[in-house]
C-alpha positions in Angstrom: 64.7 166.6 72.2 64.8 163.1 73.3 68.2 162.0 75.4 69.6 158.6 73.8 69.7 155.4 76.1 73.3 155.4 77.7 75.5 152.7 76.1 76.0 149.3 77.9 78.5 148.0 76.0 81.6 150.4 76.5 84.9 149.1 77.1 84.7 148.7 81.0 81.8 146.7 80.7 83.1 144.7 77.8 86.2 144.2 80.2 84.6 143.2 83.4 82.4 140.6 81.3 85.3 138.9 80.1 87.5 139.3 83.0 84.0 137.2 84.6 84.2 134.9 82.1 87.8 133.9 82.6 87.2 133.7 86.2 84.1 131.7 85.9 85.8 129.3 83.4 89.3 128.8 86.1 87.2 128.2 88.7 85.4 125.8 86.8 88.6 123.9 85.6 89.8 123.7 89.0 87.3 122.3 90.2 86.6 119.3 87.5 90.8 119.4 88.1 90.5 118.5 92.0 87.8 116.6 90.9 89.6 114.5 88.4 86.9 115.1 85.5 89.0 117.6 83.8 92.1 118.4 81.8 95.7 118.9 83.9 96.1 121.6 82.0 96.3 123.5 85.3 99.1 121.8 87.1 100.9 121.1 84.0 101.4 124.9 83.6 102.2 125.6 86.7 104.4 122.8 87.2 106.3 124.1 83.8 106.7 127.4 85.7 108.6 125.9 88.6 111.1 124.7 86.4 112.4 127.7 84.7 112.2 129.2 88.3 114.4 126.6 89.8 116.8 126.9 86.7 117.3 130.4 87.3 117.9 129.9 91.2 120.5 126.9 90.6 122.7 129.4 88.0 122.0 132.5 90.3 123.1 130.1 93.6 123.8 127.1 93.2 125.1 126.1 96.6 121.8 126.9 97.9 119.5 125.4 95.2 121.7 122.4 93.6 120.7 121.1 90.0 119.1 117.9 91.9 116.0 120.0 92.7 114.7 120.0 89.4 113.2 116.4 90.2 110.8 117.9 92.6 108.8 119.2 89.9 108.9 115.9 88.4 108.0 114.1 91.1 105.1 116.3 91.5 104.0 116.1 88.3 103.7 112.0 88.2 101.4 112.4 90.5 99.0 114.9 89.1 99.4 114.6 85.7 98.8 112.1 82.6 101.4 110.4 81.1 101.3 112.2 77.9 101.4 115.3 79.9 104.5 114.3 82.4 106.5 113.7 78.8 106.6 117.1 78.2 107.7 118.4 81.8 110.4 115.7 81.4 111.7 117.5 78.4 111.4 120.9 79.9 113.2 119.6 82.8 116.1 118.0 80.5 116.7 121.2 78.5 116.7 122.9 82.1 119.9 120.5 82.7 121.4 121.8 79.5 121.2 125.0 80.2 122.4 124.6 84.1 125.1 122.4 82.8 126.5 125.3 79.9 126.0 128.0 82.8 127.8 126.5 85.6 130.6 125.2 83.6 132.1 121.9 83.7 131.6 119.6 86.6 135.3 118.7 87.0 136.2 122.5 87.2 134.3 122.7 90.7 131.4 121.6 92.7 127.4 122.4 92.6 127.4 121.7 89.3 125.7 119.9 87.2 127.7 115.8 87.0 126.4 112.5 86.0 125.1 111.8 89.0 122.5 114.8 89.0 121.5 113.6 85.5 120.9 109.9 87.0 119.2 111.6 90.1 116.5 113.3 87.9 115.8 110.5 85.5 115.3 108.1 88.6 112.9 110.8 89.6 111.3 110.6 86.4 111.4 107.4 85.7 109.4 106.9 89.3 107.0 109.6 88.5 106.5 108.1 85.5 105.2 104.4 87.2 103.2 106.3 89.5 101.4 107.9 86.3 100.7 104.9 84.4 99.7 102.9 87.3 96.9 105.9 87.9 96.2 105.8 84.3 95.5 101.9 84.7 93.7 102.0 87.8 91.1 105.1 86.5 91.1 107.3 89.4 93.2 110.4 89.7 95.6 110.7 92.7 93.2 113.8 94.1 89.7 111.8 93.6 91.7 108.3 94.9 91.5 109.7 98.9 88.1 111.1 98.1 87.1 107.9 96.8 88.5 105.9 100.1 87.1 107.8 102.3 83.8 108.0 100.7 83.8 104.4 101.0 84.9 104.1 104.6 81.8 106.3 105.6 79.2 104.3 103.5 80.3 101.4 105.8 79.7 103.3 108.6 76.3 104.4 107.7 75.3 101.2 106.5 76.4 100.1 109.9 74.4 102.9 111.8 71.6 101.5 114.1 68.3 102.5 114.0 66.7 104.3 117.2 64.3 102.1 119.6 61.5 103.5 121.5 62.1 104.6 124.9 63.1 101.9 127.0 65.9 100.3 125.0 68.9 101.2 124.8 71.5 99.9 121.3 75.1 100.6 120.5 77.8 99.7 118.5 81.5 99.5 118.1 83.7 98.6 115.7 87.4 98.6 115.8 89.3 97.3 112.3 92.6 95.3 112.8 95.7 97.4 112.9 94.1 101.0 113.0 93.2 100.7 109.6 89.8 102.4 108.1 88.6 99.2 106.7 87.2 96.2 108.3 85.5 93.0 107.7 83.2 93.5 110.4 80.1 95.1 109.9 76.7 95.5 111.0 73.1 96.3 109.0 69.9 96.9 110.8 66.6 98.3 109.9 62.9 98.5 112.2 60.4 96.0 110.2 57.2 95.3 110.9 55.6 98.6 111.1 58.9 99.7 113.3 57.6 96.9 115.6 60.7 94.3 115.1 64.2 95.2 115.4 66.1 93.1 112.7 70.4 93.5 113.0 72.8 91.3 111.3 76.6 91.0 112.7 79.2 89.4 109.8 82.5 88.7 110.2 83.9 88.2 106.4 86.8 86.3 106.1 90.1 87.9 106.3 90.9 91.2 107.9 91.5 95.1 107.7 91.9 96.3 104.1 91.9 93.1 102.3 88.9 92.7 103.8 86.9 96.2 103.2 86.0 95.5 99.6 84.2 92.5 100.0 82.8 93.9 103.5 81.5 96.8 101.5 79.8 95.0 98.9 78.2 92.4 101.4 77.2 95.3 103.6 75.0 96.9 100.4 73.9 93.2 99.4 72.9 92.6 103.2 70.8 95.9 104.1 68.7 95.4 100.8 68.0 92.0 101.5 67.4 92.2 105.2 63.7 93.3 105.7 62.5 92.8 102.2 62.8 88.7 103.1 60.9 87.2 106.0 63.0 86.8 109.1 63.9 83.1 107.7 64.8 84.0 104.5 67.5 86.0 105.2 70.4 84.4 105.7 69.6 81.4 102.7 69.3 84.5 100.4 72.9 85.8 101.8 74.3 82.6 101.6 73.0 82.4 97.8 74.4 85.9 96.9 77.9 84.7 98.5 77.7 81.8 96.4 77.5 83.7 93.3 80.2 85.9 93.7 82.9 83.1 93.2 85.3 84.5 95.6 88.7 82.7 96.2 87.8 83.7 100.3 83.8 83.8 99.8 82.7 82.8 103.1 81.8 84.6 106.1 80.1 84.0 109.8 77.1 85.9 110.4 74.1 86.1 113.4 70.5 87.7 112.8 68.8 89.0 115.4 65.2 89.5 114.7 63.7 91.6 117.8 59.9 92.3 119.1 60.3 95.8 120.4 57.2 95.2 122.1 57.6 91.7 123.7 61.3 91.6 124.3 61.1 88.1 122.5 63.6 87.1 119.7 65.0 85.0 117.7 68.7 84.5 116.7 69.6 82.7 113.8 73.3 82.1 112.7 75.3 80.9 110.2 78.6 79.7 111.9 78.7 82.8 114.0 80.0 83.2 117.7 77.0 82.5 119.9 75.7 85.7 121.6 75.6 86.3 125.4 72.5 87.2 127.4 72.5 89.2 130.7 69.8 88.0 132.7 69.2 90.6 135.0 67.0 88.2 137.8 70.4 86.0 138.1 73.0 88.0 137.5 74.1 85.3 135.0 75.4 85.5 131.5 73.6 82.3 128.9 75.1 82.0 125.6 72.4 81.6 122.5 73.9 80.0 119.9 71.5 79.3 116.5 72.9 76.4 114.1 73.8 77.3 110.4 77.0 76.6 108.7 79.1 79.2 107.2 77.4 81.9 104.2 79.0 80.7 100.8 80.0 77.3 101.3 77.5 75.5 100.5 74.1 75.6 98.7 70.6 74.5 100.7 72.2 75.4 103.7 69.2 75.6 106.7 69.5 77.5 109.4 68.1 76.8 112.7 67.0 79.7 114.9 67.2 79.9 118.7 64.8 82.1 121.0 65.1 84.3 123.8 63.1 87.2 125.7 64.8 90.2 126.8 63.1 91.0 130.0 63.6 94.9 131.8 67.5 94.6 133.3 68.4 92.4 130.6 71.5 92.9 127.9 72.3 91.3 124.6 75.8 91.1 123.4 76.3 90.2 119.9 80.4 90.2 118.8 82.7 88.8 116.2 85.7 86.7 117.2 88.3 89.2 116.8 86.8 90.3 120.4 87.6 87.0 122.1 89.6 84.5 120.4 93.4 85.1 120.5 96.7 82.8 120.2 97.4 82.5 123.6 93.8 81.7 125.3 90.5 79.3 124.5 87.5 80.6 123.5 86.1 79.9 126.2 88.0 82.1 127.8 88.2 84.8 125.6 84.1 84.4 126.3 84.8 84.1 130.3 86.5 87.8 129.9 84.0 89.6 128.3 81.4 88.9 130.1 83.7 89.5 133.4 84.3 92.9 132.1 81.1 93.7 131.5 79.8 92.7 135.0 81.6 96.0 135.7 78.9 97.6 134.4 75.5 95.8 135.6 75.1 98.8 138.5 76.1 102.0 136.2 74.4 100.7 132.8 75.4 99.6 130.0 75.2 103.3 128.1 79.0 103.5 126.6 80.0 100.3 127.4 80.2 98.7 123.9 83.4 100.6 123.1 85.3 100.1 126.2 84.5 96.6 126.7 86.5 96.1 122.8 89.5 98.4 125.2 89.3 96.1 128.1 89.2 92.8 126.0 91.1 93.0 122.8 92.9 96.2 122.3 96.3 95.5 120.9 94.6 91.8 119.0 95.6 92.6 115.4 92.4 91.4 114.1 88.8 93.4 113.0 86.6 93.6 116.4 82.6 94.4 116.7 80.4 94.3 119.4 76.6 94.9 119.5 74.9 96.0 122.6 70.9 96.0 123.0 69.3 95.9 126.4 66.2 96.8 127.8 65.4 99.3 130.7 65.1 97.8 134.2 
């Protein structure tokens, strides 16, 4: 006699399959929540929890947990949730007041209970959570996606900015240091190897204004800047930045920028800037530091603007300094001198090398300036 199949669909298994489903579909939600592609549902339902739970707690001590808590939740809640969403916690957070209010008794008959004031301390509470919610409602992103979004951004910048590697015998860094300790700058730096990896090409620009107000436009130039550079000859680059600048209509459209345009295999270069600070040469048989300086007027003043290059050769010993003038101009001193004192402090490191130096030279030089500070370091092997 034949023995039937067993039976996959008992009970337990119909049990475990949904209890998989409904654990599949939280996770899900919770993460398009943290995401900010999905419904609050999440937070509104726990958030609507807390206030029954801090109801019970005021009545059951009220010393301990005072009526005024109940705007915690509320607070909370206008800055996860939508607008529509927070209307409904605001109600369940009123009748919470009611019912505190008829359990504790009158105010006037003793105290930690619930008075006018409470009431006025929980509607400012909402009324504040409220603002925050429409304002995230107007700007798009969701309080959780919003630091996501900024940091994101703040690492593009820095990848953008990341130098290529040279073949042995050269030696690149950079540092950057935004004004105030903020994450933004309006420094940055894009490079690429052109040529067949032959040329080193780097631009250094310095967009007008500083820190945060800054970043935005810094991070749409940046993108702009490292698509253009190496699809444009050498000479082309900094017309076709200035162009772009000019299109974007800014109120503060203009920026300073230098171009370095490097044979890898010569040492020979070419520096052509628009406006920039010139850059400072280490010439290792001397001991002396020359300043280059190309001629250009600023990116986005102006159309036709012609930029005039300057050359160079970076012999073995020999360093190239490219920095913006957040590094050496200050209040209190020239430019000149501001000039003077970098390249004193980096004299300090002729014997050891120059591996490291880029960041400490910014330490040495302009460490409490409240303005956006970059320094690019090449130089060659001796």
């Amino acid at each position: 006699m034949a023995r039937s199949a067993p039976r996959t669909d008992t009970y337990a298994a119909r049990y475990r399959k949904a209890v998989h489903r409904a654990r599949v579909g939280l996770r899900k939600s919770a993460v398009d929540y943290f995401r900010g592609d999905g419904s609050d549902w999440i937070a509104l339902a726990g958030l609507f929890l807390t206030i029954p739970a801090i109801m019970l707690a005021t009545i059951a001590t009220p010393v301990w947990c005072a009526p005024e808590a109940l705007v915690l939740p509320i607070v909370a809640g206008g800055l996860v949730l939508r607008p529509a969403s927070l209307l409904g916690l605001y109600a369940a957070a009123a009748a919470a007041l009611i019912v505190e209010s008829a359990a504790l008794g009158p105010y006037t008959e003793g105290a930690a209970r619930v008075t006018p004031g409470t009431v006025l301390v929980v509607a400012a509470g909402g009324l504040f959570g409220l603002l925050i919610a429409q304002f995230r409602a107007r700007v798009g992103v969701p309080w959780r996606r919003g630091g996501t979004m900024l940091f994101d951004l703040r690492e593009r910048i820095r990848a953008q900015s990341a130098l290529p590697p040279l073949p042995r015998g050269w030696h690149r860094e950079m540092a950057l240091r935004p004004a105030g300790g903020q994450s933004f700058s309006g420094d940055f730096v894009v490079a690429a190897r052109t040529n067949g990896g032959r040329t080193l090409e780097a631009v250094l620009t310095d967009v007008s204004g500083k820190g945060m107000d800054a970043g935005s436009r810094a991070l749409l130039l940046s993108g702009a800047f490292g698509g253009l550079l190496g699809s444009l000859p050498p000479h082309g680059f900094l017309p076709a930045a200035n162009g772009y600048l000019l299109r974007q209509d800014w109120d503060e459209g203009f920026a300073t920028s230098i171009h370095l345009v490097l044979d890898l295999e010569s040492g020979d270069y070419e520096l052509l800037s628009a406006d920039h600070l010139p850059a400072l040469q280490l010439h290792a048989g001397s001991g002396r530091w020359e300043e280059k300086a190309g001629d250009g007027p600023l990116l986005g003043v102006y159309d036709g603007a012609e930029f005039h290059p300057v050359k160079g050769t970076l012999r073995p010993g020999d360093v190239l300094m490219l920095f913006t003038d957040g590094l050496v101009e200050a209040a209190d001193r020239d430019l000149s001198e501001g000039i003077d004192r970098l390249s004193g402090e980096a004299d300090r490191y002729v014997t050891a090398g120059f591996r490291g130096a880029a960041w400490h030279l910014i330490e040495a030089c302009a460490k409490d300036v409240n303005d956006d500070r970059a320094l690019l370091l090449i130089s060659r092997d001796a």
